[in-house]
C-alpha positions in Angstrom: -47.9 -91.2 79.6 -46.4 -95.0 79.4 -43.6 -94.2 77.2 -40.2 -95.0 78.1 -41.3 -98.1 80.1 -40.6 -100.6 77.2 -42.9 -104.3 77.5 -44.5 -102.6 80.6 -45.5 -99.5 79.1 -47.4 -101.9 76.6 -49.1 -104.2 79.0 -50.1 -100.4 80.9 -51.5 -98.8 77.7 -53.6 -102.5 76.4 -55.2 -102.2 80.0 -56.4 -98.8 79.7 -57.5 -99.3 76.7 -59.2 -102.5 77.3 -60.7 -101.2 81.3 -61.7 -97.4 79.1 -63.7 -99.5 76.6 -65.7 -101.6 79.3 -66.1 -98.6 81.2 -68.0 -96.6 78.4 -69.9 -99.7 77.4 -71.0 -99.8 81.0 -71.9 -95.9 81.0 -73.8 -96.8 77.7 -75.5 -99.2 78.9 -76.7 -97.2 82.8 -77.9 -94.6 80.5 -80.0 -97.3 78.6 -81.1 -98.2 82.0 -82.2 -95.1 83.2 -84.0 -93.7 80.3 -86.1 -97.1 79.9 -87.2 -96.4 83.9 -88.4 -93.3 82.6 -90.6 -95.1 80.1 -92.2 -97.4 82.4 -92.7 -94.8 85.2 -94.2 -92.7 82.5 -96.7 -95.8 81.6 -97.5 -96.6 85.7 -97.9 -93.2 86.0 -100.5 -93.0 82.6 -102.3 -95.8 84.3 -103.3 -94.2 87.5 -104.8 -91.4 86.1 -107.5 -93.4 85.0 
C-alpha cells in the first residue's frame, strides 16, 4: 500500500496506524456507551412499574 514511497511511505503508514488505533478505541468506547444506556433504561423502566 505505502511501499515504494520511501520517508513518506513511513510518515503514511505511522498515521494509519496511530488514526486506526484511536478509531477502535473510540468504537470501544460508543459500544461502552450504548450498552450502559441500556442499563439505566432498563432500571427507569423497572421503576415505573411500580
Amino acid at each position: 500500500m505505502f511501499s515504494g514511497m520511501g520517508a513518506a511511505g513511513f510518515f503514511a503508514g505511522l498515521m494509519v496506524m496511530v488514526f486506526g488505533a484511536i478509531s477502535v478505541r473510540v468504537y470501544c468506547e460508543l459500544i461502552m456507551v450504548i450498552f450502559r444506556n441500556n442499563k439505566y433504561l432498563k432500571t427507569i423502566s423497572e421503576k415505573s412499574q411500580l
